[in-house]
C-alpha positions in Angstrom: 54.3 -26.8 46.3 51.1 -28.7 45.0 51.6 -32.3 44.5 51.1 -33.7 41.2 47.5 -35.3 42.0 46.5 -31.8 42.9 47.7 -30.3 39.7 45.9 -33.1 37.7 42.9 -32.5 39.1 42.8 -28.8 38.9 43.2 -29.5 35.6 40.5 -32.2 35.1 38.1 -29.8 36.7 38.9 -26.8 34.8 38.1 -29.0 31.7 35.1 -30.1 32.9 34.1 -26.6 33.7 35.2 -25.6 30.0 33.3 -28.3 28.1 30.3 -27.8 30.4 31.0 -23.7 29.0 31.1 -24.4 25.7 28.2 -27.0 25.6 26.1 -24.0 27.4 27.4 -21.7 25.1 26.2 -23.9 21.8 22.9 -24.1 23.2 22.3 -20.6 23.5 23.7 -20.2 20.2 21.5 -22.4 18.8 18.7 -21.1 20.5 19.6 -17.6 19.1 20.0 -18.4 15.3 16.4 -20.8 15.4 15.0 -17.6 17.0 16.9 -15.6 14.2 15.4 -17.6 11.3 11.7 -17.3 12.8 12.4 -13.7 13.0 13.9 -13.1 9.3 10.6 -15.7 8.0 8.4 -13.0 9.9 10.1 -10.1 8.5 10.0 -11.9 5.3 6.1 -12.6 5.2 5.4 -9.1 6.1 7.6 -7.6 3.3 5.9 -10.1 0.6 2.3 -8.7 1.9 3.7 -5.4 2.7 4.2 -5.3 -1.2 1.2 -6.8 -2.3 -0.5 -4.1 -0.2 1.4 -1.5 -2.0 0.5 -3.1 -5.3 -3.2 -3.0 -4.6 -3.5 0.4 -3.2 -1.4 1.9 -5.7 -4.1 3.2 -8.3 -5.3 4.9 -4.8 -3.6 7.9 -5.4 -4.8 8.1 -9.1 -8.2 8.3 -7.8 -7.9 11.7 -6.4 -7.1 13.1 -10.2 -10.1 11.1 -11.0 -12.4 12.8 -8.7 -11.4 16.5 -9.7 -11.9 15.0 -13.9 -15.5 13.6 -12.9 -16.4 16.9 -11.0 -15.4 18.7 -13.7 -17.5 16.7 -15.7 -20.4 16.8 -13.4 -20.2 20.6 -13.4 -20.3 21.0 -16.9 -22.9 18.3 -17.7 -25.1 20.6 -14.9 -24.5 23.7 -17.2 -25.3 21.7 -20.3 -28.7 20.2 -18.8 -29.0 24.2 -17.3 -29.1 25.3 -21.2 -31.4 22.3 -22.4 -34.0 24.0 -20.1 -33.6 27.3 -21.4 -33.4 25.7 -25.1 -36.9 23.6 -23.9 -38.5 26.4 -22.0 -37.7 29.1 -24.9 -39.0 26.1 -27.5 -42.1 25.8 -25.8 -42.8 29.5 -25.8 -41.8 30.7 -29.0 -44.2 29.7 -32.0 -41.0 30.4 -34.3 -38.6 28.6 -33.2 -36.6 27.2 -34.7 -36.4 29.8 -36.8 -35.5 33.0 -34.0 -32.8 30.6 -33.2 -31.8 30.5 -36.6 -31.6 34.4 -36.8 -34.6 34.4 -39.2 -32.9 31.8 -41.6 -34.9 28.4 -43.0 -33.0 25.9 -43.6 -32.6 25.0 -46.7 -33.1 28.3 -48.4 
């Protein structure tokens, strides 16, 4: 049987060992939540510009209906400067314009 001095320092030694445990096992905690927070301030920063992103390129997509309106646009403005020629190039050659446009009317009569 283990004398008493033995027992007591067993014991004394397996609370050394314990305290020396837990004080490891605080640091590493620590360690983990201050990594934690830089992480989560990170994730944080790159939501907030993640969002302004988003709220800058937003109109982006509104752009693409813009593009087909304007072509449209362009296409008919070519047909309308198409039919200015015509109107100009018939002008120039018929001395009775305007009245063949009008169908033989005057205005004003």
């Amino acid at each position: 049987m283990p004398s008493e001095a033995v027992i007591q320092q067993v014991w004394t030694i397996s609370l050394v060992v314990y305290f020396v445990v837990v004080a490891v096992v605080a640091v590493l905690l620590t360690l983990i939540y201050g990594t934690a927070r830089r992480i989560h301030g990170g994730a944080a920063a790159i939501w907030t510009t993640g969002q302004k992103v988003a709220n800058n390129t937003i109109q982006i997509a509104l752009l693409i209906r813009t593009n087909h309106l304007v072509a449209r646009i362009l296409d008919a403005a070519a047909g309308t400067a198409g039919a200015v020629q015509a109107i100009e190039r018939h002008a120039g050659a018929c001395p009775h314009c305007p009245t063949c446009v009008l169908g033989g009317r005057r205005e004003g009569v």
